[in-house]
Short mmCIF file of the C-alpha atoms (twelve columns), coordinates in Angstrom:
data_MODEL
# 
_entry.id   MODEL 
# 
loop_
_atom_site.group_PDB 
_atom_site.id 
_atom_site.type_symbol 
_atom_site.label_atom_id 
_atom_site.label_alt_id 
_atom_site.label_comp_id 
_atom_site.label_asym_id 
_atom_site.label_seq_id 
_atom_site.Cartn_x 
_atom_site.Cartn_y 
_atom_site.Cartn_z 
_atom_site.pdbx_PDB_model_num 
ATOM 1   C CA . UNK A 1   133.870 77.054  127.680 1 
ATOM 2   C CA . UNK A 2   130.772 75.715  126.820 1 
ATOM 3   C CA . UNK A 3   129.745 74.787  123.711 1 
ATOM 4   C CA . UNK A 4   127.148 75.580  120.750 1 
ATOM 5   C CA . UNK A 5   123.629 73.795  121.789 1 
ATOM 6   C CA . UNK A 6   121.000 72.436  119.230 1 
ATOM 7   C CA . UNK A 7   117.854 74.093  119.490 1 
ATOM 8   C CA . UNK A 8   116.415 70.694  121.726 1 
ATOM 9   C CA . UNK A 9   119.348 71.078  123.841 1 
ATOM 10  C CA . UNK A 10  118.245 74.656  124.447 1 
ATOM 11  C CA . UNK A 11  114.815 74.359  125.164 1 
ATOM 12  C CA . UNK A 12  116.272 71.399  127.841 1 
ATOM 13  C CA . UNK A 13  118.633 74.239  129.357 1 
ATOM 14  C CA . UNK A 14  115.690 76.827  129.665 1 
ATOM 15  C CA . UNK A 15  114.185 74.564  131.517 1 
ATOM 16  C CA . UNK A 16  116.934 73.005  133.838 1 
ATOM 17  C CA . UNK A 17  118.006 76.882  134.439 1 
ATOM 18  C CA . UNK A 18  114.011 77.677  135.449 1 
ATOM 19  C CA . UNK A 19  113.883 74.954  137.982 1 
ATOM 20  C CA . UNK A 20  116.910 76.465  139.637 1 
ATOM 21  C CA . UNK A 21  119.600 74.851  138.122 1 
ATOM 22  C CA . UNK A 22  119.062 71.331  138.705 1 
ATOM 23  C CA . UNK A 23  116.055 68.960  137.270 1 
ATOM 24  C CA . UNK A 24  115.523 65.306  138.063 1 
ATOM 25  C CA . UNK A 25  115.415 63.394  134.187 1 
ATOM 26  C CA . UNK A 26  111.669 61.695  134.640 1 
ATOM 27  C CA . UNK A 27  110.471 65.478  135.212 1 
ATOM 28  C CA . UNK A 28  111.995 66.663  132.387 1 
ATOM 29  C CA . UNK A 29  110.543 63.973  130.512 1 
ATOM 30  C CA . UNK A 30  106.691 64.367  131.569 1 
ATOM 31  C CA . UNK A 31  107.551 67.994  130.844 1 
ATOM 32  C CA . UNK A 32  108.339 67.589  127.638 1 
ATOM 33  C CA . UNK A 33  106.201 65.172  126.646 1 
ATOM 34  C CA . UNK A 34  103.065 67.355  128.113 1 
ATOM 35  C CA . UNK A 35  104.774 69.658  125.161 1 
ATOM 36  C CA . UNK A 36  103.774 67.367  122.963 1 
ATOM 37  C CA . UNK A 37  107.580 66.002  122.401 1 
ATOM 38  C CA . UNK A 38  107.228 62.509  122.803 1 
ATOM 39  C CA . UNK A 39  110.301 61.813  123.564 1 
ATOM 40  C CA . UNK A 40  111.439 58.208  125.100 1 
ATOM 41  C CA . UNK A 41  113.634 57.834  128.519 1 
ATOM 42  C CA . UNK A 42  116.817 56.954  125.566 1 
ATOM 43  C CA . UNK A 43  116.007 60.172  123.539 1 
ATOM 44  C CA . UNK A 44  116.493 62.189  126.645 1 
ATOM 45  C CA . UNK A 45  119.424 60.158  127.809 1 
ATOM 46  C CA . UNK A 46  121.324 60.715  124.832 1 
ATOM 47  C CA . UNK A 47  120.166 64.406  124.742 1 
ATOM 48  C CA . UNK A 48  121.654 64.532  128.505 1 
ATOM 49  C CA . UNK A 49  124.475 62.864  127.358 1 
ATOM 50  C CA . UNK A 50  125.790 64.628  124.865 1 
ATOM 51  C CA . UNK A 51  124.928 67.822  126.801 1 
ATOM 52  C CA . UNK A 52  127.151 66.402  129.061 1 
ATOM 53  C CA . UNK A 53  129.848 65.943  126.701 1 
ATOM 54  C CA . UNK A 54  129.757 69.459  125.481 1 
ATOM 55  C CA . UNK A 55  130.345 70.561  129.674 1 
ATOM 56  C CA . UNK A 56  127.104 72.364  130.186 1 
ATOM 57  C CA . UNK A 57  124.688 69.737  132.554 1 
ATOM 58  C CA . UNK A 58  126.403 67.305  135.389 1 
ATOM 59  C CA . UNK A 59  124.527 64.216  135.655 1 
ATOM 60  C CA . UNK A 60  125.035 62.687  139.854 1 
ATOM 61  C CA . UNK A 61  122.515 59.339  140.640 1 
ATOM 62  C CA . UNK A 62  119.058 61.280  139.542 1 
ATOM 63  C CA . UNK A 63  119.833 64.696  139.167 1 
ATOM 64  C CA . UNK A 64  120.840 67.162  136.329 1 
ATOM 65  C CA . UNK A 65  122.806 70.502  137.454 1 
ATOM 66  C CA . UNK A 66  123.514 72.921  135.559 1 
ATOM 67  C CA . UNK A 67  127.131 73.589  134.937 1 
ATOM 68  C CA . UNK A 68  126.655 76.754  133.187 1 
ATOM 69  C CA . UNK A 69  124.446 79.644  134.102 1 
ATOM 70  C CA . UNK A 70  121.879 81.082  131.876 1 
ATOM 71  C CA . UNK A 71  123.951 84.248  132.000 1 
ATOM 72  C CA . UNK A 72  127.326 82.629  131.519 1 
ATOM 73  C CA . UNK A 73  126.008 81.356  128.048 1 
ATOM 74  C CA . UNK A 74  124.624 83.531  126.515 1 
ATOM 75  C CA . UNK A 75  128.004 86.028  127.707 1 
ATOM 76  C CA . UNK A 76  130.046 82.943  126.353 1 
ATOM 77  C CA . UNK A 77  128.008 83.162  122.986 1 
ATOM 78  C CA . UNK A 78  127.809 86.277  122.509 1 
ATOM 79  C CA . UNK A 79  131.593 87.017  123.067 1 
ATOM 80  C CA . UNK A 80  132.317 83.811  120.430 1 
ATOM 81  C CA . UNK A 81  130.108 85.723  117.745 1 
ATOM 82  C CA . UNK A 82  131.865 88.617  118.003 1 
ATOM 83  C CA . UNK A 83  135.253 87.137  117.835 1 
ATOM 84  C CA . UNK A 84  134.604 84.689  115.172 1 
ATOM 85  C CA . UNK A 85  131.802 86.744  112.964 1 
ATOM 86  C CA . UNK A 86  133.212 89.954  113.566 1 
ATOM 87  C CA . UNK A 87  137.058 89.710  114.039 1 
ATOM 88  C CA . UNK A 88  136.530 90.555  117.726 1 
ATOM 89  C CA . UNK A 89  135.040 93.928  116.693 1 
ATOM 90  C CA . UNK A 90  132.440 95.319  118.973 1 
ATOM 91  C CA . UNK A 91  131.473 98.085  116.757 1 
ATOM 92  C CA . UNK A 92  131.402 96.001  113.883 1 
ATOM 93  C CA . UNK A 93  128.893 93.816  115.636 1 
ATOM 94  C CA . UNK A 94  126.449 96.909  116.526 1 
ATOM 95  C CA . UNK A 95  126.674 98.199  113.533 1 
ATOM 96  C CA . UNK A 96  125.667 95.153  111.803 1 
ATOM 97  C CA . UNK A 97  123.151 94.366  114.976 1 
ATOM 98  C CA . UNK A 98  121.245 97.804  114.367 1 
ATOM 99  C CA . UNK A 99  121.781 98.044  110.366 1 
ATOM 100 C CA . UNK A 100 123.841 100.679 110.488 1 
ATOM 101 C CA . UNK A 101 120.377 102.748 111.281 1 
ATOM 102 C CA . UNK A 102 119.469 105.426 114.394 1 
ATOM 103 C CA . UNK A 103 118.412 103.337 117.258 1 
ATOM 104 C CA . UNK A 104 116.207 104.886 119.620 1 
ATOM 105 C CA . UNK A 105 117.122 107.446 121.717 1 
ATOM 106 C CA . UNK A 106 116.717 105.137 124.713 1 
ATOM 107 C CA . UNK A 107 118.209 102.480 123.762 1 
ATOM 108 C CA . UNK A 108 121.353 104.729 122.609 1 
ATOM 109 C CA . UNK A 109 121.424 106.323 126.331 1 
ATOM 110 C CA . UNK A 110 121.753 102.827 127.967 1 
ATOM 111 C CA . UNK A 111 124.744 101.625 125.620 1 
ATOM 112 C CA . UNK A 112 126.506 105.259 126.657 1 
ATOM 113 C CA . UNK A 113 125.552 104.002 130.449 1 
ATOM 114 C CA . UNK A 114 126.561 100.450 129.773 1 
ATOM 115 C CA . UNK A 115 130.332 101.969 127.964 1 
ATOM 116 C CA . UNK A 116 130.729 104.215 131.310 1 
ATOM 117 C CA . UNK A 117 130.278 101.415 133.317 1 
ATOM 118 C CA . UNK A 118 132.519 99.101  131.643 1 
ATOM 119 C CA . UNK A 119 135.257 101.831 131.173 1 
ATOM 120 C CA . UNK A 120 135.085 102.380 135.014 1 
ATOM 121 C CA . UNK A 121 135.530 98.586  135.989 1 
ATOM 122 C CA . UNK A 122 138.662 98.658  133.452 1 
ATOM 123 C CA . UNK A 123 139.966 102.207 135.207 1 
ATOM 124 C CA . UNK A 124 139.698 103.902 132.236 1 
ATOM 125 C CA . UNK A 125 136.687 105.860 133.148 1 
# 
């Protein structure tokens, strides 16, 4: 599972997952440095690096892969926060998500879609 990111290390996903998947370092540098970053070739290495470490990028001769999808993440995330905020509690988590207010109409007509869905795939529904 992949791990927690620091904001930096997010903005370097977004745009490794934009270019496909897979970014060659010196673009990400001019990139970010166009963003007014800064950065040296060493801050990015160790950014890689430790990106790296925590099993989300694959470094081979020039190029930086993506190990994770966008979508994996942020499932991977979102299923962590539930477990560890809310005990694993998905109603727990809405109801904290919406403030225990009405949510629009819309919005409450996709989650019912959404819970069909899911039930089916689980052969409960």
């Amino acid at each position: 599972m992949a791990q927690d990111l620091s904001k930096t290390e997010m903005e370097i996903m977004r745009k490794i997952w934009q270019d496909g998947g897979e970014a060659v370092p010196s673009e990400l540098l001019a990139f970010f440095n166009e963003k007014g970053k800064n950065w040296k070739q060493q801050t990015l290495t160790k950014m890689l690096t430790r990106m790296e470490e925590k099993g989300m990028i694959a470094r081979k001769r020039r190029l930086v892969r993506a190990v994770v999808s966008e979508g994996e993440y942020r499932e991977q995330q979102s299923r962590r926060i539930v477990e560890e905020v809310f005990d694993g509690r998905l109603e727990q988590f809405i109801a904290a998500f919406t403030g225990n207010t009405e949510i629009p109409e819309a919005d409450a007509l996709i989650l019912k879609d959404l819970v069909k869905r899911i039930g089916r795939k689980d052969g409960q529904g």
